[in-house]
C-alpha positions as CSV (number, residue, x, y, z in Angstrom):
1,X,169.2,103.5,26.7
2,X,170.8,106.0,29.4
3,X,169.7,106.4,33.2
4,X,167.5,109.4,33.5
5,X,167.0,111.4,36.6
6,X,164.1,113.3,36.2
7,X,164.7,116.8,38.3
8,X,161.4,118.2,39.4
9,X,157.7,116.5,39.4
10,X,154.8,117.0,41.8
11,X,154.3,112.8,41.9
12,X,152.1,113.6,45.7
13,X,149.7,116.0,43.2
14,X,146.2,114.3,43.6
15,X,145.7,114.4,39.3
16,X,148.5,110.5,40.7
17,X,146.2,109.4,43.6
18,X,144.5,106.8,41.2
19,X,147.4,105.0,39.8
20,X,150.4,106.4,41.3
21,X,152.2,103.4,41.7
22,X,151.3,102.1,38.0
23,X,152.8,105.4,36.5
24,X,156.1,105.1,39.0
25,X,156.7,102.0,37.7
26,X,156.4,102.4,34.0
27,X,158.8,105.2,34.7
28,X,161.1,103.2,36.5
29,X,161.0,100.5,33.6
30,X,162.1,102.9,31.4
31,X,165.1,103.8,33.1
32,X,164.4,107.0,35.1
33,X,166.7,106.5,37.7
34,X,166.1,109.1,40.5
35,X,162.7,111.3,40.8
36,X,163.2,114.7,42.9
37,X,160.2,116.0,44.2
38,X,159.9,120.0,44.8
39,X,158.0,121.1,47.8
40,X,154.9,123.4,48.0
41,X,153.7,124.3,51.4
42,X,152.8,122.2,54.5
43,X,149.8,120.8,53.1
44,X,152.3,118.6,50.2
45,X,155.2,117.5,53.1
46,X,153.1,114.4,54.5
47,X,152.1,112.9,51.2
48,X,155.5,113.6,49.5
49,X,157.3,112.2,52.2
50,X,155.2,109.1,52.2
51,X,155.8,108.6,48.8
52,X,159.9,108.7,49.5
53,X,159.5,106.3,52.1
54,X,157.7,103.7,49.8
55,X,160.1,104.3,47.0
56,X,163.6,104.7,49.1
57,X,166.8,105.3,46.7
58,X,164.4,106.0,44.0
59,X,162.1,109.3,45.0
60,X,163.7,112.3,46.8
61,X,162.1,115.3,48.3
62,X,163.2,118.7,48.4
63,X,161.9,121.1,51.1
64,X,160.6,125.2,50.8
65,X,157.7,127.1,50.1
66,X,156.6,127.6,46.6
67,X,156.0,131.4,45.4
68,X,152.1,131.0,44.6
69,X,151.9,129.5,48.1
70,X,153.2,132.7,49.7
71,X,150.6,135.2,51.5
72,X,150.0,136.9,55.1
73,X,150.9,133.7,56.4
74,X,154.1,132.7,54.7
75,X,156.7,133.7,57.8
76,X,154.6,130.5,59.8
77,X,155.3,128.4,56.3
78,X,159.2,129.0,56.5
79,X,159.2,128.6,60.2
80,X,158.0,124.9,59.0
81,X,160.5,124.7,56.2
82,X,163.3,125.7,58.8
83,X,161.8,123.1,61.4
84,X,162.3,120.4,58.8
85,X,166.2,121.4,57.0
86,X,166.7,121.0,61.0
87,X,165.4,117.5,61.5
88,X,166.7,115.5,58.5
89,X,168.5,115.8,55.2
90,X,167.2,117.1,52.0
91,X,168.5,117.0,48.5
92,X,167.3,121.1,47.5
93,X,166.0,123.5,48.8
94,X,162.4,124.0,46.8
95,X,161.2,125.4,45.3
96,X,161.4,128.7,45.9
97,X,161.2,131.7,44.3
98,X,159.4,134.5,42.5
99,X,155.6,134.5,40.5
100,X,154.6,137.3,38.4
101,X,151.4,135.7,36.5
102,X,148.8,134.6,38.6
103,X,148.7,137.5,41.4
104,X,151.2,140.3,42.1
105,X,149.3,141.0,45.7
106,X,152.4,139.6,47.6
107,X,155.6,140.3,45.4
108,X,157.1,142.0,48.5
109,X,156.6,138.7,50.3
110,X,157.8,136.6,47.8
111,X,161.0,138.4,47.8
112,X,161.4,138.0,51.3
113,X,160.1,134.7,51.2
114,X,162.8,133.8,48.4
115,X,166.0,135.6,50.3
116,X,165.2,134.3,53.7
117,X,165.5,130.4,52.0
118,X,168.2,131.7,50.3
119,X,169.8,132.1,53.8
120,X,168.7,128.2,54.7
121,X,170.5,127.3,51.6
122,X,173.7,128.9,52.6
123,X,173.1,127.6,56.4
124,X,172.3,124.0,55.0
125,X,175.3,123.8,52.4
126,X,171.8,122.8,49.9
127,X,171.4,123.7,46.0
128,X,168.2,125.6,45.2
129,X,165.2,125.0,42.7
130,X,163.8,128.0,41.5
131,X,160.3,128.6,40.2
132,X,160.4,132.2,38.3
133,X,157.8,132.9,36.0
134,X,156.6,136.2,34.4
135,X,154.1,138.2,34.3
136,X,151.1,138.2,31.8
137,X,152.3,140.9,29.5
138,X,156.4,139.7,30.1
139,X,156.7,143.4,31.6
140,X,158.2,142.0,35.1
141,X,160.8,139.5,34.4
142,X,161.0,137.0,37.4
143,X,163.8,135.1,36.2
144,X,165.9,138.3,35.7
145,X,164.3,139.6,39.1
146,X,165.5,135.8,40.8
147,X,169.0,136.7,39.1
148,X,169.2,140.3,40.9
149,X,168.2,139.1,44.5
150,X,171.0,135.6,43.7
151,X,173.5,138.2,43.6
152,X,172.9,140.5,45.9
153,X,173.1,137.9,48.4
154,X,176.3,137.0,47.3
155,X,177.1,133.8,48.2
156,X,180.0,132.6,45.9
157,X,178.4,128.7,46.8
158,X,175.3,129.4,45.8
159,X,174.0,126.9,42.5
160,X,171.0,125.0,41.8
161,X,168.3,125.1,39.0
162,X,166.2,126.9,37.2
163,X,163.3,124.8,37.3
164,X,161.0,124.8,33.8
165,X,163.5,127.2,32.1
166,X,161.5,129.3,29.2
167,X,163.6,132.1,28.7
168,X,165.6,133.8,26.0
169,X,169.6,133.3,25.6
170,X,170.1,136.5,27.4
171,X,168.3,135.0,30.4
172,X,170.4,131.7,29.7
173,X,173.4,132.9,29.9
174,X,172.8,135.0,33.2
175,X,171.4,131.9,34.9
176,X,174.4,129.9,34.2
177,X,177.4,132.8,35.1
178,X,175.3,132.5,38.3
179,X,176.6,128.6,38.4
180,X,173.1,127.7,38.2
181,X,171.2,125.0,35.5
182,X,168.8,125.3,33.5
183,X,165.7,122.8,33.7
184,X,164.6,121.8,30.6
185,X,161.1,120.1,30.4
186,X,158.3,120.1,27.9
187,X,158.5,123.8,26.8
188,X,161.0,122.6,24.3
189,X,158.6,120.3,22.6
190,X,156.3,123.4,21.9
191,X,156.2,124.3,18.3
192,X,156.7,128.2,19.9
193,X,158.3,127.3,23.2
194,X,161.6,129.1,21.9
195,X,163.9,127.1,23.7
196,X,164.9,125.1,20.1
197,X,166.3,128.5,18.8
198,X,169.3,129.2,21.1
199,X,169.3,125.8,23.4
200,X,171.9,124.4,20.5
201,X,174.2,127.0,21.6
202,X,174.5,126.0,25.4
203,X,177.0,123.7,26.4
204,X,175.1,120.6,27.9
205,X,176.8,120.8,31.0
206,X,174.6,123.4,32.2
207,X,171.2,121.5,31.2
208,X,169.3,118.7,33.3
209,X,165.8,117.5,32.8
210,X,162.5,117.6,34.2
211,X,158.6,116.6,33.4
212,X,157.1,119.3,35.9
213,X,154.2,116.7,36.1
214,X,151.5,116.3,36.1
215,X,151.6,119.8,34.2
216,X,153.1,120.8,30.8
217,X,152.9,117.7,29.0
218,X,155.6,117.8,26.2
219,X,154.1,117.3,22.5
220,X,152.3,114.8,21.4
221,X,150.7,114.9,24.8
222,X,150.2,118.6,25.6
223,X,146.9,119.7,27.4
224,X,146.8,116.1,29.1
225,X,148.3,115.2,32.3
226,X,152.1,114.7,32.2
227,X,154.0,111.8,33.8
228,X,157.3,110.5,34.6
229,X,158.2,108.2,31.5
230,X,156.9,111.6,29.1
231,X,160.9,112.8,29.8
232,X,162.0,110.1,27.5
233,X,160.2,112.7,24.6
234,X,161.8,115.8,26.2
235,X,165.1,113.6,25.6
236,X,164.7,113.3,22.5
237,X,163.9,116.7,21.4
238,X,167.2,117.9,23.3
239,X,168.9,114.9,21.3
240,X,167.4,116.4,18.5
241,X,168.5,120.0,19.3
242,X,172.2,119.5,19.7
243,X,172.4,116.6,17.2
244,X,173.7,114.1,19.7
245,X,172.3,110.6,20.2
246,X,169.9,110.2,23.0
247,X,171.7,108.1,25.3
248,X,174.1,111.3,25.5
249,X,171.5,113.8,26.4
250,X,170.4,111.4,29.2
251,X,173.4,110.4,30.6
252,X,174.9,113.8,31.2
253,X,172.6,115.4,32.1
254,X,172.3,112.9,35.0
255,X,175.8,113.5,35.6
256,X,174.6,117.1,36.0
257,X,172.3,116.5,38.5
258,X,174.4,114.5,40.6
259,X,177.3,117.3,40.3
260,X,174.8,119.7,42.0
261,X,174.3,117.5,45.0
262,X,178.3,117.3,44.9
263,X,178.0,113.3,44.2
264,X,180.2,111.6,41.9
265,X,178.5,109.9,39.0
């Protein structure tokens, strides 16, 4: 079996705070390699950080303000995400981004919240993770909307990821002329998650991997809390997809990840 590194899971989200450890370590038994951990707001920093310190070399933190934590505060929140790029290293900036399902009452401030990290990315020499997800109806398209605000700022050394990619081809292939992966995670276990019908035509170079736990459980454990060792299943179905043994899909796409962070595998 191949080393995994696991791109993007909420392992501080209280759903853990029972058996944390337990699930960290049947993760790490089953070869997930690296665990990157995407920021929220202030409220997540001291417990995510905490959880890096007890698990050095093995869990990494990321460091931004999360779209469905912006509001009439969220100027104070990046003036804490800029305090923090200043004091130590991070591996991404995130994530960050744009929200069109829950509430559309600060859209303006999301966008400004999203270009203004943007900016710490470039000042920082950091990747992104970006959260983009649509609205209700699919009538505002955040992932398109993240794509129009990546290029006009128009940094050439922009890249990251799409975190918990679910869009078409069109939106595939937009995301990655934009030198940015796409996040696969349990969506493409869904019997209608979509991703199987065009993700056999993008080259694996562009794809990493991700649980987004504790959410989206991939299938057979949808509805239920997701974990760590659950990407083993996502694995598989992207094995499955392009037709390619396992150990393949897990090995390069590891070498994918560490590519973005501009260390050699």
């Amino acid at each position: 079996m191949g080393k995994i590194i696991e791109t993007h899971a909420h392992i501080y989200d209280e759903q853990f705070d029972v058996d944390r450890n337990l699930m960290l370590f049947k993760a790490f038994e089953k070869n997930i390699s690296q665990i990157w951990m995407p920021n929220c707001n202030h409220e997540t920093i001291p417990k995510m950080l905490a959880i890096e310190a007890e698990f050095p070399g093995q869990c990494f933190s990321m460091m931004g303000l999360h779209p469905c934590y912006v509001n009439e505060t969220y100027e104070q929140e990046l003036k804490i995400v800029e305090d923090w790029l200043e004091k130590r290293k991070f591996i991404l900036i995130g994530e960050i981004g744009l929200d069109f399902y829950w509430d559309l009452s600060f859209v303006n401030q999301q966008e400004k919240a999203f270009t203004k990290q943007l900016q710490l990315a470039k000042k920082h020499n950091l990747p992104i993770c970006i959260h983009s997800r649509n609205s209700k109806d699919n009538q505002m398209n955040a992932i398109q909307r993240c794509c129009d605000l990546i290029e006009d700022f128009a940094w050439k050394d922009l890249r990251g990821i799409f975190h918990c990619f679910s869009g078409n081809l069109y939106d595939a292939r937009r995301v990655i002329s934009l030198n940015f992966l796409l996040g696969i995670g349990g969506v493409v276990t869904f019997k209608n998650g979509g991703l199987d019908k065009f993700l056999s035509d993008i080259d694996l170079k562009h794809i990493v991997l991700e649980t987004d736990s504790p959410y989206l459980a991939p299938t057979p454990h949808r509805g239920k809390r997701n974990e760590i060792s659950f990407i083993n299943l996502i694995a598989e179905k992207v094995a499955e997809i392009k037709r390619v043994p396992i150990e393949i899909i897990q090995n390069e796409t590891s070498k994918n990840a560490l590519n973005l962070l501009k260390i050699q595998y």
